[in-house]
C-alpha positions in Angstrom: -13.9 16.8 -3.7 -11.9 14.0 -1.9 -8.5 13.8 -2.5 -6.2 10.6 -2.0 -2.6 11.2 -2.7 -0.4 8.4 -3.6 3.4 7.5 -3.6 5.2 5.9 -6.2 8.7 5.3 -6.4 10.1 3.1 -9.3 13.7 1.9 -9.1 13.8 -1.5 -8.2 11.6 -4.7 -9.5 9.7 -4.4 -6.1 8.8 -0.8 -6.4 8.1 -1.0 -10.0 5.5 -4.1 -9.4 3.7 -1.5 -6.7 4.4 1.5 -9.3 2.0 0.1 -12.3 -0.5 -1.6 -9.4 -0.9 1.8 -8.0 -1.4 3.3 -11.2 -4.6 1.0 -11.6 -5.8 2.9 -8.6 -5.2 6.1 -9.9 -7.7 5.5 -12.9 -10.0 4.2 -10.4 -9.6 7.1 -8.1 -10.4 9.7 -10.7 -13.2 7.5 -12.1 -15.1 8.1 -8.5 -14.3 11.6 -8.5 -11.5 11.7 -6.6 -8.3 14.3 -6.4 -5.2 12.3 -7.5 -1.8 13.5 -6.2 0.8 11.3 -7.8 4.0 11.5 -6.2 6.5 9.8 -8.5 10.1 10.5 -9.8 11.5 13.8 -10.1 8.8 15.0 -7.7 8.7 12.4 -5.0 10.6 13.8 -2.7 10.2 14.6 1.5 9.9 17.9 0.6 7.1 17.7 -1.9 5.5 15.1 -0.2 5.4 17.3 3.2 4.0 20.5 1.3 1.2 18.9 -1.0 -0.3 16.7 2.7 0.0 20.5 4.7 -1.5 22.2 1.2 -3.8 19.4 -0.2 -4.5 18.1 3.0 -5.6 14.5 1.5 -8.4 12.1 2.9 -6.0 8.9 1.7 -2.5 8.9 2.1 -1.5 5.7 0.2 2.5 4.6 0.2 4.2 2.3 -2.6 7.5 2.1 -0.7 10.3 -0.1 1.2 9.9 0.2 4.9 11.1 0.1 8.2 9.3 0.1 11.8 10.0 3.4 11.6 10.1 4.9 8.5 8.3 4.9 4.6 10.6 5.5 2.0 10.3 7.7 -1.1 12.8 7.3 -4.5 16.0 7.4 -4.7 18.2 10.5 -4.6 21.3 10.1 -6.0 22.4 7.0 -4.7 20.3 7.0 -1.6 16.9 6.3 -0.7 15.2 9.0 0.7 12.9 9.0 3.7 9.4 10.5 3.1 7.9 10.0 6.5 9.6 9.0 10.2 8.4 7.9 13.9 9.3 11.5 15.7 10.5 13.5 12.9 7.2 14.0 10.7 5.0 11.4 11.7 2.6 14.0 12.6 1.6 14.9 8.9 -0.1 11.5 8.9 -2.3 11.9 12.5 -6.1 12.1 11.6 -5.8 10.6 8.1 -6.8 7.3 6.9 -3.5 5.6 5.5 -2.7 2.3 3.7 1.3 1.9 3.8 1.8 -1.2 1.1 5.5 -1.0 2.8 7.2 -3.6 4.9 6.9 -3.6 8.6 5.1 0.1 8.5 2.9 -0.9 11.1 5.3 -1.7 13.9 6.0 1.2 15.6 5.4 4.5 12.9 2.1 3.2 12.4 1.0 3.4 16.2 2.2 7.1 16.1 1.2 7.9 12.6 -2.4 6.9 13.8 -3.1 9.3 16.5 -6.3 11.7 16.7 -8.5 9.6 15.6 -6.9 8.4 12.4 -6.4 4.8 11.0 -3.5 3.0 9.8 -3.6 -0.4 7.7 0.0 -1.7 7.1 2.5 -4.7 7.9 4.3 -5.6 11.2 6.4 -7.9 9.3 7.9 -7.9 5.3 4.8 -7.4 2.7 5.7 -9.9 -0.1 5.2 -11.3 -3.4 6.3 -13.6 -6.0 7.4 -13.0 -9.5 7.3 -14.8 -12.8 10.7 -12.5 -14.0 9.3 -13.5 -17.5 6.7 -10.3 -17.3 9.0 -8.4 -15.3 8.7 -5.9 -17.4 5.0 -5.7 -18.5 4.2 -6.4 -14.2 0.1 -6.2 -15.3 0.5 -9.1 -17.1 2.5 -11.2 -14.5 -0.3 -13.9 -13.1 2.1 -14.7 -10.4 2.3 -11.3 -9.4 -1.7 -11.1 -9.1 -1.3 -13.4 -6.8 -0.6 -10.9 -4.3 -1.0 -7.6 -5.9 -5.0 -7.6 -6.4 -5.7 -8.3 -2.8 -3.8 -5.6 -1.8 -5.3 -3.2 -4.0 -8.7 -4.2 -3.2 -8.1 -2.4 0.2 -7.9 0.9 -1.7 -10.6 0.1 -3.8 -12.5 -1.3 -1.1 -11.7 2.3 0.6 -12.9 4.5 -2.3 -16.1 2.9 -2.5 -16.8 4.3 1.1 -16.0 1.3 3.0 -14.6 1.2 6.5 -11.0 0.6 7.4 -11.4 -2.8 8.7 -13.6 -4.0 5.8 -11.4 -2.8 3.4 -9.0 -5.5 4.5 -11.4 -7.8 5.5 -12.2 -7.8 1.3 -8.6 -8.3 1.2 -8.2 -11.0 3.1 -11.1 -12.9 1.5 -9.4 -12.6 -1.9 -6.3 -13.8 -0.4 -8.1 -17.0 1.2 -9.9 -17.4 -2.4 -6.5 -17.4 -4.3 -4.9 -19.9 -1.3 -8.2 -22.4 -1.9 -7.1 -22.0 -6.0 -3.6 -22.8 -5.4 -4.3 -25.9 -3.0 -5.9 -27.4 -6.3 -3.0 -26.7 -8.0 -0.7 -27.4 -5.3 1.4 -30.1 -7.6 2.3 -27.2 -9.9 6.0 -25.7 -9.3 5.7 -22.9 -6.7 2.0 -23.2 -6.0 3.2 -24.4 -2.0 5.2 -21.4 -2.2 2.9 -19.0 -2.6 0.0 -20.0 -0.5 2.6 -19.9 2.5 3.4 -15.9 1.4 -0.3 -15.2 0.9 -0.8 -16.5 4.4 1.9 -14.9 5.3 0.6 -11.2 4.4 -2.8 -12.1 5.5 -1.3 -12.5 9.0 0.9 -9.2 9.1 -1.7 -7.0 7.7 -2.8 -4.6 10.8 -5.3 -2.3 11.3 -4.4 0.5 13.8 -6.2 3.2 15.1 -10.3 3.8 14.0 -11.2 0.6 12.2 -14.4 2.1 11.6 -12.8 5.3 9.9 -14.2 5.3 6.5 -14.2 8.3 4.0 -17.3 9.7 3.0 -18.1 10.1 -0.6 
């Protein structure tokens, strides 16, 4: 059995948009037979997250997080965020593995290290972003807004499970994205629709594949 483990920190409205989003994947996961490891509050933490990739060694590695260009996030401890994974500290844990980091500007520099021996990493060289309608902030499943930008992005895992390759996970992506930018130009008079084609480009445009783009995981 496959296992895909996922991160899933919830203490901001960002993180807890990616939070219930991942949590559709989870279901999903486990429907295809997959082993879920769901790193979330109290167990997200580097220390956890270090032991179950060395123990559990997972096929996915899929981050929920804040970024830098060199490091992926995990909760908050105490008052500070804590960092899960970081260019020339533990990068290595992430070398061979096929890893979606829905985290800002992952893929600038820890993604080139994160996908050596033959891995693949799919994340952002710039902010991943998305719209709100703060109305549903607190059901985030029901926020259409949020959809926007939040299905496409899931469709790479989804596209993943299904035994698709790296580079037409996002490819799937990107065509949703495109589909969703074509809807919006025909409602381009309504409040914010001008808006949120520019961010979907936006994310289209930062979304990198490094590494094996062919690197699928076998079912």
């Amino acid at each position: 059995m496959k296992t895909i483990l996922f991160t899933r920190p919830c203490y901001d409205l960002p993180t807890t948009y990616l939070f219930y989003y991942a949590g559709l994947l989870i279901k999903e996961s486990e429907e295809k037979m997959f082993s879920v490891l769901d790193l979330k509050k109290p167990r997200l933490t580097k220390e956890n997250f270090e032991k179950m990739i060395e123990k559990n060694n997972p096929a996915i590695v899929f981050f929920n997080a804040h970024g830098t260009k060199t490091a992926i996030y995990g909760d908050k401890i105490g008052d500070e965020e804590e960092i899960l994974v970081e260019e020339n500290v533990n990068h290595e844990l992430l070398n061979s593995r096929l890893v979606y980091a829905r985290a800002c500007w992952s893929a600038t520099s820890l993604g080139n290290k994160a996908c050596l021996n033959n891995g693949c990493f799919i994340g952002y060289n710039l902010p991943f972003s998305f719209w709100i309608d703060e109305r549903w902030s607190a059901k985030p499943l029901n926020d259409n807004t949020a959809k926007l930008f939040l299905e496409p992005s899931n469709l790479i895992v989804s596209s993943l499970l299904k035994g698709n390759t790296a580079e037409e996970a996002v490819t799937r992506s990107n065509e949703m994205s495109k589909k969703n930018i074509l809807r919006l130009l025909k409602e381009k008079e309504e409040p914010g629709a001008i808006a949120s084609m520019s961010l979907l480009w936006s994310n289209m445009q930062c979304l990198q594949i490094l590494g094996d783009k062919a690197m699928r995981i076998e079912n």
